[in-house]
N, C-alpha and C positions, 0 to 999 in steps of 0.2 A: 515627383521628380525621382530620378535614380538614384538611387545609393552605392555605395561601395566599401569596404569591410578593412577594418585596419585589423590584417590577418593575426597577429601576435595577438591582440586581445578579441577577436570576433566582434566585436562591438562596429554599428551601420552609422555612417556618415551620407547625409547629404550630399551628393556632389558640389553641388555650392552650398554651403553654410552663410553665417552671419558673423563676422568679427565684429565686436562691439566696444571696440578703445572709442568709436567716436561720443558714443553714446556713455563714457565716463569723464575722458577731458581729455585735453591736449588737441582739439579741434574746434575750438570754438564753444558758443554756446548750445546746449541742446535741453531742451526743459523735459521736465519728469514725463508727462502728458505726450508728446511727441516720442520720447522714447519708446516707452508703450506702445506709441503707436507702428514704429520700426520694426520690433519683435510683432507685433499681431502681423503686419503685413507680408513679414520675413516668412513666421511661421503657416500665414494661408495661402501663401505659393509655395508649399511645401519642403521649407528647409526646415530638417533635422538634427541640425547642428550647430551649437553656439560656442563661438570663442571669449572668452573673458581674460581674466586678470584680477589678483588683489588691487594692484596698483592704478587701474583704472578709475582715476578718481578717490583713489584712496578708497576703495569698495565699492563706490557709488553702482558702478557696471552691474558687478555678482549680484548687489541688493535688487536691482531692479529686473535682473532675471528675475529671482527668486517671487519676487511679484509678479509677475506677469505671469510664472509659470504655477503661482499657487490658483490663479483666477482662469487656468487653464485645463485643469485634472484629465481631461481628455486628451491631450497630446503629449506624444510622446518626443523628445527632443534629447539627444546627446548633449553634454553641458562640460567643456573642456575650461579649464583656468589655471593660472599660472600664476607661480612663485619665485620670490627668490630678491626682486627688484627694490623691496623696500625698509633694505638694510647697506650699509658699505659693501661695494661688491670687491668683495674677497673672500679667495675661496675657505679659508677656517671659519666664515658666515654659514658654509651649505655643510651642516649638522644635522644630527638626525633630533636633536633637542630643539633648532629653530623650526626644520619641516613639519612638526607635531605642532609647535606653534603657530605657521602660518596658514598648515593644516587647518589644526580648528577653527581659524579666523575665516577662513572662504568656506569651509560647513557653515557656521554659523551666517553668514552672509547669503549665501545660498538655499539656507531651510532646508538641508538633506543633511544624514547620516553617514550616507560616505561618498566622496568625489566619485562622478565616472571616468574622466580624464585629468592629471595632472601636471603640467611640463615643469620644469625649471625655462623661468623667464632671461633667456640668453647669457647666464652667470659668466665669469671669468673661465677662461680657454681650459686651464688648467684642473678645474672639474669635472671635464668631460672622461678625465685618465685617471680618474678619483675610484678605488675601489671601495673607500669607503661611501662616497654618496651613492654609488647605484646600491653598495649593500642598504642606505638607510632607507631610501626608497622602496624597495623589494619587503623593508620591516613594514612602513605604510600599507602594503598590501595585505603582509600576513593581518596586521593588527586591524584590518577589513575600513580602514579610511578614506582608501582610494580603490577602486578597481582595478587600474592600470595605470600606468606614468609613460609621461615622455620628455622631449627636451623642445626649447627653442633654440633657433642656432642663428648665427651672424654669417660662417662660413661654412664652405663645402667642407672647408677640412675637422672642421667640427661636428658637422651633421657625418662625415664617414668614421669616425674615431663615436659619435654616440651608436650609429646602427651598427656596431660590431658589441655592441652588450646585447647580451642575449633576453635581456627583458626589457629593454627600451619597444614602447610600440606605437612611438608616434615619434616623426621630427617634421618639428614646424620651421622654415625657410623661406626665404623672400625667392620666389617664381611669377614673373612676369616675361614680357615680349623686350624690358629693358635691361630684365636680369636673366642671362639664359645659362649663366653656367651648370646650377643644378642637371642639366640635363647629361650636362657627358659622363658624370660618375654617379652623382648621389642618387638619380631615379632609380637607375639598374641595379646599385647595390640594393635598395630599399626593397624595390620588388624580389628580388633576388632572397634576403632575409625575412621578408614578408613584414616588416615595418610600412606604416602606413605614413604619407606627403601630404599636408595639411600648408597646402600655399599661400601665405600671408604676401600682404600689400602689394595686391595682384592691378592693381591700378597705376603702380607708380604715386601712389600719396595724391592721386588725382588725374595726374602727368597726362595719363592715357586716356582719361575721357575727354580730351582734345578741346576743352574747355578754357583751356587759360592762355592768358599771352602776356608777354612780358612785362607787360604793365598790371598783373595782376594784384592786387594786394589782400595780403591774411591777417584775421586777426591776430593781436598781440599776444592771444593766449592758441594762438595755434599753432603748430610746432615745425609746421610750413614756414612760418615766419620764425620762430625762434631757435632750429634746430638743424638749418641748410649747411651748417658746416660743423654737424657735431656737437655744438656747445650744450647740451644736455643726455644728449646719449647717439647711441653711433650713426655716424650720416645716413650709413645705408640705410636708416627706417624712414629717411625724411626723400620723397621724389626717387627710391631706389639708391641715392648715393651717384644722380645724374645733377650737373650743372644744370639749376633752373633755367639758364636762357637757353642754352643751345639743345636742353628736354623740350621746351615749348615748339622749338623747332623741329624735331626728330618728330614729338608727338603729332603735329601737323601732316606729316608726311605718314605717319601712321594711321593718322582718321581718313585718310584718301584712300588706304586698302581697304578699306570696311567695305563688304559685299553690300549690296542692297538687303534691305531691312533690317540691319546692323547696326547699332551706335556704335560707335570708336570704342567705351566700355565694353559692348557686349564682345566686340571682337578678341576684346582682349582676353576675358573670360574664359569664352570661346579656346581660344587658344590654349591655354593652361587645361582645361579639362579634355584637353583632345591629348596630351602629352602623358605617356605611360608610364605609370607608377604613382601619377596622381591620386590620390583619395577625394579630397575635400579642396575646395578653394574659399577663402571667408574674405569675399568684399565685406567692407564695410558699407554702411547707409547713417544720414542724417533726416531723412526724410523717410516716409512711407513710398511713397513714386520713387525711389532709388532703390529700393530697397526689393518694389516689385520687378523693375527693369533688370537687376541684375539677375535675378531669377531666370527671369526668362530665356536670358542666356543659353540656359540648361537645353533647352527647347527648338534651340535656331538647330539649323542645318551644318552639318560639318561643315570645316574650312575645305579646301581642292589643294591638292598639292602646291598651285602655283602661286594662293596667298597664303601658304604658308613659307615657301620661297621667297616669296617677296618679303615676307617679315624677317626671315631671317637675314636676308642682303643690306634693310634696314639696321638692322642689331646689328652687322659686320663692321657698316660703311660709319654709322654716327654714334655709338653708344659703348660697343664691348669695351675699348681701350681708356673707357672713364671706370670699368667697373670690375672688369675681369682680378686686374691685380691686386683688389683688396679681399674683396670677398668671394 
């Protein structure tokens, strides 16, 4: 599979990576066993890059890299995870005395010496304009715990207030066909800075693999079900921050452009890694056959100008004016 370089730190990302929130919690059940088997699958269609989190699972995620990649010595994979989530979010929390702490919880979770990527997990707006946190971060590096750092972000205007630090070398952001605003400012700048775009919840939280209809039901413990209007953390990570019933809708009409030999997924995929400034895209998988399908993405045939017009006439007509003025 191709890679691409998140210029500020040189370090090679997969084009598609692997995000692994499913495989900690807040989607359901996913057992030890099948995990493993997610990452083997992930890793032998050639993705080289894993997204994590302390918070997933309360470590569960990082632990189970860190297994899978000890019974692996042979491959090589980038290993990205993030902090920040599993304290009161307020910004006198992002200290350089908690980052050493939660620092050495995801080492130790992970069975490595120093992080190769490290974000802040979407913190309060107001640490993004924080000279103390990018100085404490930048201390992480001298003290050799982390390689490189970046940020996750909620908003455009967040993700352009983190790429004007001149050591930020990753922002991770919600880029799909139902999120398209990244695309008129934060790409350009990123490329521009040579910051690398690591596009989370490139599915829509499912939305877009044209599988679900309104009668769909999630489990209790999955965040589908418990998080469509916010009530645990912000909408936008649940379906993009689109109305379930009238997504099922839009998404409908989205799995109808999918070219031949396409699934609705891959188109979407598809789409994100065709758009400039792109690095890394990280579907997630609950399965090993998900986990291979998405991959393959990588592989399909460019989109043609005129389905990518039609994607975007979709976003105009049913979706932008649910999403644009928040995030």
């Amino acid at each position: 599979m191709d890679e691409r370089t998140f210029g500020r730190s040189d370090q090679h990302a997969s084009v598609i990576g692997l995000g692994t929130w499913q495989l900690g919690a807040d989607w359901g059940d996913v057992d030890d066993k099948e995990a493993l088997a997610v990452l083997e699958a992930a890793a032998e269609s050639g993705v080289t890059f894993f997204d994590t989190a302390d918070v997933y699972g309360d470590g569960r995620s990082e632990q189970t890299i860190a297994t899978f990649l000890a019974s692996r010595p042979d491959l090589h994979v980038l290993v990205a995870t993030k902090m920040g989530r599993r304290v009161d979010q307020i910004p006198q929390n992002y200290v350089l005395d908690n980052f050493r702490e939660w620092n050495d919880r995801s080492r130790r979770n992970l069975g490595v010496d120093r992080l190769d990527l490290v974000q802040l997990h979407c913190p309060p707006t107001p640490v993004y304009s924080s000279d103390e946190v990018f100085d404490a971060l930048d201390t992480l590096v001298e003290e050799e715990r982390v390689a490189a750092y970046g940020v996750s972000v909620e908003t455009c205007e967040e993700a352009l207030t983190a790429i004007a630090r001149p050591n930020v070398a990753s922002v991770q952001i919600i880029l799909n066909p139902f999120r398209m605003k990244p695309l008129r400012e934060v790409l350009p700048a990123a490329r521009e800075a040579g910051v690398g775009i690591i596009a989370r919840v490139p599915l829509a939280s499912g939305l877009l693999s044209g599988k679900y209809t309104a009668d769909t039901v999630f489990a209790a413990n999955d965040h589908r079900n418990f998080n469509r209007h916010g009530e645990a953390f912000d909408q936008g990570e649940t379906f993009s921050g689109v109305d379930f019933a009238s997504g099922v809708q839009a998404a409908a009409e989205f799995a109808a452009l999918a070219p031949q030999g396409y699934t609705p997924a891959q188109l979407a995929l598809r789409w994100i890694i065709q758009q400039p400034g792109v690095t890394s895209v990280i579907p997630g998988a609950r399965t090993p056959e998900q986990a291979r399908a998405n991959t393959d993405a990588a592989r399909l045939p460019e989109l043609s100008d005129e389905t990518l017009a039609a994607i975007r006439d979709l976003y105009d007509r049913r979706v932008k004016d649910q999403v644009e003025g928040r995030w």
